[in-house]
C-alpha positions as CSV (number, residue, x, y, z in Angstrom):
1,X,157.7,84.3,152.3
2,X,160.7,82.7,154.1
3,X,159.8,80.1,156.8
4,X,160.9,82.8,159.9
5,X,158.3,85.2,158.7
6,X,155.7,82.8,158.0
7,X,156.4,81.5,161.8
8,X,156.3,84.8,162.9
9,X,152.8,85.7,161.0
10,X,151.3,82.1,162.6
11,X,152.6,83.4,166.2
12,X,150.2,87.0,165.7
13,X,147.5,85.2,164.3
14,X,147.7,82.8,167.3
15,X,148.1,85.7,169.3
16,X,145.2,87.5,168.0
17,X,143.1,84.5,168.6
18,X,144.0,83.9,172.1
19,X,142.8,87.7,172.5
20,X,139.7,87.3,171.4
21,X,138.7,83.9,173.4
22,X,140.1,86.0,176.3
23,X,137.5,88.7,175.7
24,X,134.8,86.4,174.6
25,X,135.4,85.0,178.0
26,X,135.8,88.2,180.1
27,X,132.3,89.5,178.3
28,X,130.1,86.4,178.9
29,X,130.7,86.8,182.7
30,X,130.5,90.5,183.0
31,X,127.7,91.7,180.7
32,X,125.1,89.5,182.3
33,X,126.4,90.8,185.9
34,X,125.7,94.0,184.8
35,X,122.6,94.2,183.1
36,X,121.0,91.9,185.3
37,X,118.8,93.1,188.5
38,X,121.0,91.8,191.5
39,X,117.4,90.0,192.9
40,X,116.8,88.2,189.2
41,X,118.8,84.6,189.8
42,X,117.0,84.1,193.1
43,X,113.9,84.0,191.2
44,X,115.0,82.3,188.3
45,X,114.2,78.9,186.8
46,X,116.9,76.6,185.2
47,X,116.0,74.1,182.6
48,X,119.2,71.6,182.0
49,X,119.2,68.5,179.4
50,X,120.5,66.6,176.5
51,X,120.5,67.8,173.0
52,X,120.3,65.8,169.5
53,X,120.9,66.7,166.5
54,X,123.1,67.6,163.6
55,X,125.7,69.6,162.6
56,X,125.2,70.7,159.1
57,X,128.1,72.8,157.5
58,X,126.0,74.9,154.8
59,X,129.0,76.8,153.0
60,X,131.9,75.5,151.2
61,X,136.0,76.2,151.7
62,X,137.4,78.5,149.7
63,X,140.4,77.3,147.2
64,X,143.0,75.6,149.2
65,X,147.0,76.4,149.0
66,X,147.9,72.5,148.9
67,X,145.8,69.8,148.3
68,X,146.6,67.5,151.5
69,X,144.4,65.0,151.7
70,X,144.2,64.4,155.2
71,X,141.6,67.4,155.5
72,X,138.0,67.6,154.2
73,X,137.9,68.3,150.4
74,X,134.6,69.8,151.0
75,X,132.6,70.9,153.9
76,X,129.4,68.4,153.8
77,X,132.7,65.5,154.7
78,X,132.2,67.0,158.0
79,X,128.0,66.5,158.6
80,X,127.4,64.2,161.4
81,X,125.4,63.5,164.5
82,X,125.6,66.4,167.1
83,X,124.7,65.3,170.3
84,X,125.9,67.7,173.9
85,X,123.7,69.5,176.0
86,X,121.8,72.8,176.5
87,X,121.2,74.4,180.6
88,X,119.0,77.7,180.7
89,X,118.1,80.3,183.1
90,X,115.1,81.8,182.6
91,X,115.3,85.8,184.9
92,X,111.5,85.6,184.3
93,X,108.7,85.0,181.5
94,X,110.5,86.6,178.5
95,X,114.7,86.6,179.2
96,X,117.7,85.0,180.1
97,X,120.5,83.1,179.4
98,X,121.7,80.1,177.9
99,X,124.8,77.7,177.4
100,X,124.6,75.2,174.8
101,X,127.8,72.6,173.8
102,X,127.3,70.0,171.1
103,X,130.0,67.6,169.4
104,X,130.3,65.7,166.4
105,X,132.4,62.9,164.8
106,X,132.7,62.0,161.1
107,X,134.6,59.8,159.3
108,X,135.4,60.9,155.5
109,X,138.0,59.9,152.7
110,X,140.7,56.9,152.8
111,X,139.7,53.7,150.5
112,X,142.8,54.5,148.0
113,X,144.5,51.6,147.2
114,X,148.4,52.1,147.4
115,X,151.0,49.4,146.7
116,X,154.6,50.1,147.9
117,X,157.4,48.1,146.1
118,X,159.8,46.4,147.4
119,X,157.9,44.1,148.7
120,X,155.2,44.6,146.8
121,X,153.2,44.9,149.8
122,X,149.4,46.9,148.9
123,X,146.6,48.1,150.7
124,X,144.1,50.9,151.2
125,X,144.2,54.4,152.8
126,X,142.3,54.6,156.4
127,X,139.7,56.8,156.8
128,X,139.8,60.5,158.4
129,X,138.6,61.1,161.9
130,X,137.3,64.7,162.5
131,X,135.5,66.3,165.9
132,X,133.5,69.3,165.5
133,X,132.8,71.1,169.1
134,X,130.6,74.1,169.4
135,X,130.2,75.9,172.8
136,X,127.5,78.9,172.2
137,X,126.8,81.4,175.2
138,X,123.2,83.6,174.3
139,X,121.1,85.6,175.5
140,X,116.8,84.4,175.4
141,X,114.1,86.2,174.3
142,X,110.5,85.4,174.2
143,X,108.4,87.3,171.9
144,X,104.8,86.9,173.7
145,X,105.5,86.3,177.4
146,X,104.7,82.4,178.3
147,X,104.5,81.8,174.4
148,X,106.2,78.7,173.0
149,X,108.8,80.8,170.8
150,X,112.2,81.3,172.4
151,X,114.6,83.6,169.9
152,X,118.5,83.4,170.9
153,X,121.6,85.3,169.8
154,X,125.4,85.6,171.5
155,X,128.7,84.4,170.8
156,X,130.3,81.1,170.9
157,X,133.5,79.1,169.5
158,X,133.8,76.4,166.7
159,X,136.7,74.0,167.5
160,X,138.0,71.5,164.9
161,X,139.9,68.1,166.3
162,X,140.3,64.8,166.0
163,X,142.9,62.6,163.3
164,X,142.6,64.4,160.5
165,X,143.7,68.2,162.0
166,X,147.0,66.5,163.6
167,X,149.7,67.5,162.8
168,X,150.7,66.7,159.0
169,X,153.0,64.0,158.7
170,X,152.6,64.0,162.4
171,X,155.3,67.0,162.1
172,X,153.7,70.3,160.9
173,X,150.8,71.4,163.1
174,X,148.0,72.8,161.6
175,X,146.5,76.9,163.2
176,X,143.5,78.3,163.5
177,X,141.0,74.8,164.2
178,X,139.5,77.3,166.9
179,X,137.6,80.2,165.9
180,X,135.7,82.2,168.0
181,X,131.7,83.0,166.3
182,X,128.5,84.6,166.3
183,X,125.7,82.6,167.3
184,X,121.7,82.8,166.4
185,X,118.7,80.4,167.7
186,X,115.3,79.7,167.3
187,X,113.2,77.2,169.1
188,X,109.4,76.5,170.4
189,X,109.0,74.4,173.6
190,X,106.9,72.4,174.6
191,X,106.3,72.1,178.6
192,X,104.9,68.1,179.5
193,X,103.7,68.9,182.7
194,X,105.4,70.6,185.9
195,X,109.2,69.3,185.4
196,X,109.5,68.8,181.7
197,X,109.9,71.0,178.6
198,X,110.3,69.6,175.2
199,X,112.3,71.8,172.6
200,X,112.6,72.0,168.9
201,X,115.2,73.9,167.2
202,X,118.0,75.1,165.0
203,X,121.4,77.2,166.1
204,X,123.4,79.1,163.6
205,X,127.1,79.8,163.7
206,X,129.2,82.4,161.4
207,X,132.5,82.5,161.6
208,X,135.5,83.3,159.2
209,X,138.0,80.0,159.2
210,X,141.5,80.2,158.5
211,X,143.3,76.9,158.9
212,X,146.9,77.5,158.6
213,X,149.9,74.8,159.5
214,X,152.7,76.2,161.0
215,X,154.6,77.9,157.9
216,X,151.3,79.8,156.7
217,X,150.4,77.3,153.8
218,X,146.3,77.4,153.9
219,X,144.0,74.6,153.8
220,X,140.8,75.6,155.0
221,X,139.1,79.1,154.6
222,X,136.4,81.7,154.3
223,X,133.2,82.6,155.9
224,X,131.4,79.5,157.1
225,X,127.8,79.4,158.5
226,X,127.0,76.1,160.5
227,X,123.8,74.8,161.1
228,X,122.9,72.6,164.3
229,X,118.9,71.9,164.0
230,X,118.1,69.9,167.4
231,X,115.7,68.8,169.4
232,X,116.2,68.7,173.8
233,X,114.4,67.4,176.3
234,X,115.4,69.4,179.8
235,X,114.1,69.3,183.1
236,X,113.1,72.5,185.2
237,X,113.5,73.6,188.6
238,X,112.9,77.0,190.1
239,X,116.2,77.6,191.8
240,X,113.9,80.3,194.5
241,X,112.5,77.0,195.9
242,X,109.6,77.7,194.9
């Protein structure tokens, strides 16, 4: 494939992403103004707070194009802490909606010794910095009304940042770090008393991954499945006054 073409595949694939975070967008605000009574939100109760946890990649690349070394060789290099934050709406006993963002660093690779002659000078490889965002929009579900189960799906976007997805050789940028998924949840919460709810969980995000640089080499790819299992702690209000 000559470099122009290559370019030119990159550009629709970029265009084709754009697309879909455009409609991902469009259909978070609309669908919930449609299907929900106009009276619900002044009735509604809103649970906001922090989230822990980790983000737990649970499948593997597929075979890479060129063996940079800047990336990940394998998915688990990217495991790490998750900490963000989760806000709820709750349209009554059973349903509603939630907004959940989490990020996580990790620090992989580097510790090669190199020497470069002349002088002689030698030293070691730095480490790789990588930051995994998640944003997840979904709609709640109680099975028994009041019950502590809550069961969650929707859509939401995996973003890859951070050293080790700049651009190679600070030159070639890399495509594709932000893919747009489909989210699951399942939690059981735990009120302590009037204002508090305790929460226990895991989120799972599938999404097909196609990091590209600029001419179309791949590095990363395949259907991934990410796992964030949490726990929040979130305070409630009922936004009627009441």
């Amino acid at each position: 494939m000559t470099v122009s073409g290559a370019a030119g595949t990159s550009l629709r694939r970029e265009s084709g992403a754009m697309l879909m975070l455009r409609l991902l967008s469009f259909l978070l605000v609309a669908l919930p103004t449609i299907a929900i009574p106009p009276g619900a939100f002044g009735q509604a109760t809103l649970e906001l707070g922090p989230l822990v946890g980790s983000y737990v990649p649970a499948r593997n690349f597929g075979p890479s194009d060129d063996g940079y070394t800047g990336l990940p060789i394998a998915t688990s290099d990217l495991s790490a802490m998750a900490v963000g934050l989760d806000a709820r709406v709750w349209l009554g006993w059973r349903a509603g909606l939630e907004l959940q963002a989490t990020e996580a660093k990790s620090n992989f690779g580097g510790g090669i010794g190199i020497c470069i002659p002349p002088p002689g000078s030698c030293g070691v490889t730095p480490r790789n910095h990588a930051t995994i965002t998640t944003v997840a929009a979904q709609m709640m579900y109680r099975p028994a009304a009041g019950g502590p189960l809550r069961l969650s799906a929707g859509a939401g976007i995996v973003s890859r940042g951070g050293t080790a997805y700049g651009p190679i050789f600070n030159v070639v940028p890399f495509r594709g770090t932000t893919t747009v998924a489909g989210a699951v949840g399942a939690d059981m919460d735990l009120p302590l008393g009037h204002r508090l709810v305790a929460s226990v969980g895991i989120t799972a995000l599938a999404y097909a991954l196609d990091v590209r640089d600029s001419l179309g080499q791949r590095y990363e790819h395949g259907t991934q499945i990410d796992l964030l299992p949490h726990v929040n702690l979130a305070w409630r209000w009922r936004m009627g006054g009441a």
